[in-house]
C-alpha positions as CSV (number, residue, x, y, z in Angstrom):
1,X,48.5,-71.4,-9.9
2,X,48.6,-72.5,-13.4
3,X,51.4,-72.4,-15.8
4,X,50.4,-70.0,-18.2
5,X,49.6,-67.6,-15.1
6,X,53.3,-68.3,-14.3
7,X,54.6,-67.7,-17.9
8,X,52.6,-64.6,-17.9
9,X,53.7,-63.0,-14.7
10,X,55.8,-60.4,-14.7
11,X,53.6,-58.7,-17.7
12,X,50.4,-59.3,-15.4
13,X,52.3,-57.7,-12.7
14,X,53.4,-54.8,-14.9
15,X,49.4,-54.2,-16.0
16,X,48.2,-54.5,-12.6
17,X,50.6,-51.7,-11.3
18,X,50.0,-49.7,-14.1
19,X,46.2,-50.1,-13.5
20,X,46.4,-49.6,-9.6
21,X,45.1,-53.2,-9.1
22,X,46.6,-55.8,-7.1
23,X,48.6,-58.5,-8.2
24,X,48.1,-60.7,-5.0
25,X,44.5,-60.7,-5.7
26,X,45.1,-61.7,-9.6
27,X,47.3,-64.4,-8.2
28,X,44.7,-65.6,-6.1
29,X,41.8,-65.7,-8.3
30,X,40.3,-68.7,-9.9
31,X,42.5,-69.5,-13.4
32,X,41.0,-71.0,-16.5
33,X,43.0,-71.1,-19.5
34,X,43.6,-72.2,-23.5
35,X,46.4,-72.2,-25.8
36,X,46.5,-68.5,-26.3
37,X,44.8,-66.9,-23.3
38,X,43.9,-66.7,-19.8
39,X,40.9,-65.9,-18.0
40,X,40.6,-64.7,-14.1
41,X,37.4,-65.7,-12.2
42,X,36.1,-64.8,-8.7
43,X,35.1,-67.6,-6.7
44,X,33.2,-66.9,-3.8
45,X,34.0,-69.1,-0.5
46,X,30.4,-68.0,1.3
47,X,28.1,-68.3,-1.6
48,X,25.0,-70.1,-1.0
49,X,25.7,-73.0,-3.1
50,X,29.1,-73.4,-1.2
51,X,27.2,-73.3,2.1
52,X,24.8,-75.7,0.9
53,X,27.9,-78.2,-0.1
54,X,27.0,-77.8,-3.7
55,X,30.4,-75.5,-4.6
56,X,30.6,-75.5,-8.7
57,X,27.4,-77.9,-8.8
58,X,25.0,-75.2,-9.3
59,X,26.1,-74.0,-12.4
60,X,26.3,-70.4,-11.1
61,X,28.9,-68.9,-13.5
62,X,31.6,-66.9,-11.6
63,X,32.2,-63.8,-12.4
64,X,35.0,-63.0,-15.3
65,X,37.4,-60.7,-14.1
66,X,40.2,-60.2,-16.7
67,X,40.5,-62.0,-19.5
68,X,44.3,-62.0,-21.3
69,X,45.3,-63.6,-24.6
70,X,48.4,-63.8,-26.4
71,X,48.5,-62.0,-29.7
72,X,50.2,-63.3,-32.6
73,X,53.1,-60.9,-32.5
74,X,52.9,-62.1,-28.7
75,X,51.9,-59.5,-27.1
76,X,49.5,-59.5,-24.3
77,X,46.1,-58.1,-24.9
78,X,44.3,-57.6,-21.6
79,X,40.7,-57.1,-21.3
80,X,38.6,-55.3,-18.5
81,X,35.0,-56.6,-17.4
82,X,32.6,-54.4,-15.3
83,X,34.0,-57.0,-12.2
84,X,37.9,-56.1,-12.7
85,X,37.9,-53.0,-10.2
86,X,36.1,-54.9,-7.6
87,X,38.0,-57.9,-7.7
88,X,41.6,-56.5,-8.2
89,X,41.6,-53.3,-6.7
């Protein structure tokens, strides 16, 4: 997990619950991340280009499922993507 997901916890948790999504399967998604924000990805163990030994070398984009940046008054904007309900809840 990375830092900034650890940082950012307890407010993910806190927008998880409120949204009925899990917080386990946040915590267990794929983690990219800048200065200011945060972006959840699912990676998918039995996709073709994982069976094929290729994992990330295909170029197939995974799927963005939150995306969370700080704002400058440091609140945390979160944003939904049409994967968010089937990966968190």
């Amino acid at each position: 997990m990375c830092k900034r997901f650890d940082d950012w916890s307890q407010e993910i948790k806190n927008f998880c619950d409120k949204n009925g999504y899990s917080f386990e399967k946040a915590k267990s998604l794929s983690q990219c991340w800048g200065k200011d924000d945060l972006f959840l990805q699912y990676f998918d163990p039995d996709s073709e280009s994982v069976r094929k030994g290729l994992g990330l070398l295909d170029e197939t984009p995974m799927p963005l499922v939150l995306y969370i940046k700080r704002l400058p008054d440091g609140r945390l904007l979160f944003k939904q993507t049409e994967h968010t309900k089937k990966y968190l809840a």
